[in-house]
C-alpha positions in Angstrom: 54.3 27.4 -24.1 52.8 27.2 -27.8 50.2 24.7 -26.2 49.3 27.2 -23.6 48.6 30.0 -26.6 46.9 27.5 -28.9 49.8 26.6 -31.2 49.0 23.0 -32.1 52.2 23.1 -35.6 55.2 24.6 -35.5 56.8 24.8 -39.3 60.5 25.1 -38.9 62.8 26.0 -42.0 66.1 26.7 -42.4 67.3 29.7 -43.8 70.5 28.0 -45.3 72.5 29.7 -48.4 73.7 27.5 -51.0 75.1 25.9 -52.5 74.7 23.5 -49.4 78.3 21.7 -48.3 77.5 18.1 -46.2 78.9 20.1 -43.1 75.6 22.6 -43.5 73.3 19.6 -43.9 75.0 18.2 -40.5 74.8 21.3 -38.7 71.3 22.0 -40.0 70.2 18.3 -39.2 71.8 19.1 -35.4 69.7 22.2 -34.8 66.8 20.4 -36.0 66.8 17.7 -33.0 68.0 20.5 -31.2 65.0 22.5 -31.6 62.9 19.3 -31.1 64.0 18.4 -28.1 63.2 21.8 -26.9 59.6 21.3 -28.0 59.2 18.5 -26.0 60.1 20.0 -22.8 57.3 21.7 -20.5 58.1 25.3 -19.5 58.3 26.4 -16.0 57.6 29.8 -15.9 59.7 30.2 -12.8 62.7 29.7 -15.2 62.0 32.9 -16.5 61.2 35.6 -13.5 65.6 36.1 -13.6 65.1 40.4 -14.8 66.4 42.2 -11.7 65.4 46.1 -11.5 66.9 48.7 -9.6 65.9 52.7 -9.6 66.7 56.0 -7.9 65.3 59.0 -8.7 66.5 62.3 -6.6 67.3 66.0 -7.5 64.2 67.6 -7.1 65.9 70.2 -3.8 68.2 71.5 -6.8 66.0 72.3 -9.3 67.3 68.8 -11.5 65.5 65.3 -11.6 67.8 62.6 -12.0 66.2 59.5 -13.1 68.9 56.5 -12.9 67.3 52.6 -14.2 69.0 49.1 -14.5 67.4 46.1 -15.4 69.5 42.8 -16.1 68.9 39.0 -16.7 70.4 36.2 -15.1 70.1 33.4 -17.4 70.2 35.3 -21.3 72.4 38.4 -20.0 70.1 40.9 -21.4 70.6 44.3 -19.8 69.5 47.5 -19.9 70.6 51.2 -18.2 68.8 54.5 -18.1 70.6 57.6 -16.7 68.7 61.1 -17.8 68.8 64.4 -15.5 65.5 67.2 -16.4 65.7 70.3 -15.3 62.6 71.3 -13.9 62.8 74.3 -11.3 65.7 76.2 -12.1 65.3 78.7 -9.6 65.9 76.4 -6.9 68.9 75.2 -8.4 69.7 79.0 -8.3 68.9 79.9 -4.6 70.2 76.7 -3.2 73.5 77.5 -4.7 73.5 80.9 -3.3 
């Protein structure tokens, strides 16, 4: 993906408060081939289309617009949820109800 936006070096540090113990070196040392091997790999963009949507939006006979949005990952969990009502009319709300 760097490739693709003209990335040619990537500078990695690590953000490691000392003093340093040898089991912060390891686990630094780790994430480092971790994060290389990563590199190396191609992306396929078709790893990434995983965000499922869903929407309703009703209310407008009784005067109210309900909006009601979901969006959620697959793969990294990341969700979202909108639910808002907006009076708009209030005088249908108001005959309908009589």
């Amino acid at each position: 993906m760097l490739r693709e936006l003209g990335v040619e070096t990537l500078v990695v540090a690590a953000d490691i408060a000392g003093p340093l113990q040898d089991s912060d070196i390891e686990r630094a040392q780790v994430s480092l081939v971790e994060a290389e091997r990563a590199a190396l790999t191609e992306v396929n963009r078709k790893d990434f289309i995983s965000f499922r949507e869903d929407y309703e939006v009703y209310g407008a006979s009784a005067g109210t617009i309900q909006f009601m949005y979901s969006g959620s990952c697959e793969k990294c969990h990341l969700a979202v949820e909108i639910d808002t009502r907006k009076p708009f009319w209030p005088e249908v709300g108001r005959a309908v109800a009589t």
